[in-house]
C-alpha positions in Angstrom: -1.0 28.7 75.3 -0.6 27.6 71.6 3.2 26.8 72.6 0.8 23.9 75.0 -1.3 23.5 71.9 1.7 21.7 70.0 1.2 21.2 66.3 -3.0 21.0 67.0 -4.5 23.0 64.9 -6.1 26.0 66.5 -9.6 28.3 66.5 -9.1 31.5 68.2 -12.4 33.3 68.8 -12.7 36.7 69.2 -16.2 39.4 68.8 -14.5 42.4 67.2 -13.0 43.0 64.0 -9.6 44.9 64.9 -9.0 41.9 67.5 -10.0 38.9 64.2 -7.0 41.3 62.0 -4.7 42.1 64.5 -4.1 37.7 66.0 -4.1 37.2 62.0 -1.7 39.3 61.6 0.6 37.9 65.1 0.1 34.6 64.1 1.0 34.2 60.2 4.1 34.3 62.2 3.3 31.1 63.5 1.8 29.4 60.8 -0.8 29.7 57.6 -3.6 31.6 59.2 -7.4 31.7 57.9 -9.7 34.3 59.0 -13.6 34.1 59.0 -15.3 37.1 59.9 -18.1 39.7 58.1 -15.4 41.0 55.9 -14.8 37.1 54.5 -16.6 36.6 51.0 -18.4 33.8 50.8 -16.0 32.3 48.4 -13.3 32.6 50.9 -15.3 31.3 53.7 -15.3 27.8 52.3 -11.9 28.0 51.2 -11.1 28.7 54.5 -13.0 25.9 55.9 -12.1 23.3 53.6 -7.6 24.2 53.8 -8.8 24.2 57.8 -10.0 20.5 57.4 -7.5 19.3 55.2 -4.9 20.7 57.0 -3.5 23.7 54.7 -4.3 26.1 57.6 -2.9 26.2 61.0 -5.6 28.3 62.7 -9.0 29.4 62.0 -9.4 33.2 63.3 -13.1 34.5 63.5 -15.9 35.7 65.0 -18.2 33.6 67.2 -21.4 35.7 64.7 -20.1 35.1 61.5 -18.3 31.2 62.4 -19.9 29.8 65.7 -23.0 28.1 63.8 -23.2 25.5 61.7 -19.7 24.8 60.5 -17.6 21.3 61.3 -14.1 22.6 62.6 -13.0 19.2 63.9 -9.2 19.5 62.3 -8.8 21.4 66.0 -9.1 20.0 68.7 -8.3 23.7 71.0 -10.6 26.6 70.2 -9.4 29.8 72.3 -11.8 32.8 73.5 -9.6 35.9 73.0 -12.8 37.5 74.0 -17.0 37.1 74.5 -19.6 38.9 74.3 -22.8 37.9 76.3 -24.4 35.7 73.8 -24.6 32.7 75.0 -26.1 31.1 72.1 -22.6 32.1 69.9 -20.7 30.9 73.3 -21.9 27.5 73.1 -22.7 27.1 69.4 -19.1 28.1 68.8 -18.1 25.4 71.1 -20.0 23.1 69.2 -18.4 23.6 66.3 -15.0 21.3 67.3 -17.5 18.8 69.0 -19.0 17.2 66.2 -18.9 14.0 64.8 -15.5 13.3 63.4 -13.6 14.4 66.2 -11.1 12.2 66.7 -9.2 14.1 69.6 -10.2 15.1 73.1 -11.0 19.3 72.9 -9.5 21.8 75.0 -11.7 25.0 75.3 -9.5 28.1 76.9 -10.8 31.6 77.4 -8.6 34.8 78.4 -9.7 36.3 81.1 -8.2 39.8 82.5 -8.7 40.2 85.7 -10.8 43.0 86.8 -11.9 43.9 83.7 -15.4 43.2 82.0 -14.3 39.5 81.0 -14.5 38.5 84.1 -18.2 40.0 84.0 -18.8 38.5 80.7 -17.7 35.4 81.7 -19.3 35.0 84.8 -22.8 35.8 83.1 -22.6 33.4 80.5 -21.7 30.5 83.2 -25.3 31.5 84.7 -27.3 31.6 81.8 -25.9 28.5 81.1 -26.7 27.0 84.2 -30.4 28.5 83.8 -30.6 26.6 80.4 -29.9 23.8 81.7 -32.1 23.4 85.2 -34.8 25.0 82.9 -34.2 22.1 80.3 -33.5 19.6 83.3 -36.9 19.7 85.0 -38.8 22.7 83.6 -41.6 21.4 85.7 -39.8 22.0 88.6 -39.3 25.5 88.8 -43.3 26.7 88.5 -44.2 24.2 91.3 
């Protein structure tokens, strides 16, 4: 997958902390590697963010919680799901945070799936409460008639 990715840089989202220090750890191999999770100060956070923006950092490694809301990560334009959790708020705010204003590339959005495992669960419940969301935002009318 990042082989596709070329020289774009990269956010790899994952929910656990092992899984956030064991891809930084694979991929400083790669490239410079910046990690935002709860262990990240909040000095380092905007380090992070700004060598992310300006180039200095290859990918961005973090946790949908600590990351998904309310930062501009439009250096990347791919953003991978190592894994989810069933939040869909931090599955679509984290999506967001590449599609913002100042992104000048067209996004790619990947998630890992195993099969039969509980991603496939995971990810097939987040695809319905986002469907709810948005027939319930659609029409709201609609559904108590």
């Amino acid at each position: 997958i990042l082989d596709e990715a070329g020289d774009r840089k990269t956010i790899i989202w994952a929910c656990f902390v092992a899984e956030v220090e064991l891809l930084a750890e694979h991929l400083s191999k790669r490239g410079k590697v910046g990690v935002f999770y709860g262990k990240t100060s909040n000095q380092q956070r905007e380090q992070v963010i700004r060598e992310f923006q300006e180039g200095d950092i290859d990918f961005f490694v973090g946790t949908p919680a600590s990351g998904g809301i309310g930062l501009t990560l439009t250096a990347a334009s791919t953003a991978i799901y190592w894994s989810k959790n069933f939040s869909l708020t931090e599955w679509l705010q984290s999506q967001d945070r590449v599609h913002r204003i100042g992104q000048k590339h067209n996004v790619t959005i990947l998630s890992i799936i195993a099969e039969k495992t509980i991603d496939e669960k995971i990810h097939q419940a987040l695809l319905t409460k986002q469907d709810l969301q948005e027939m319930l935002l659609k029409n709201p009318a609609e559904i108590f008639d």
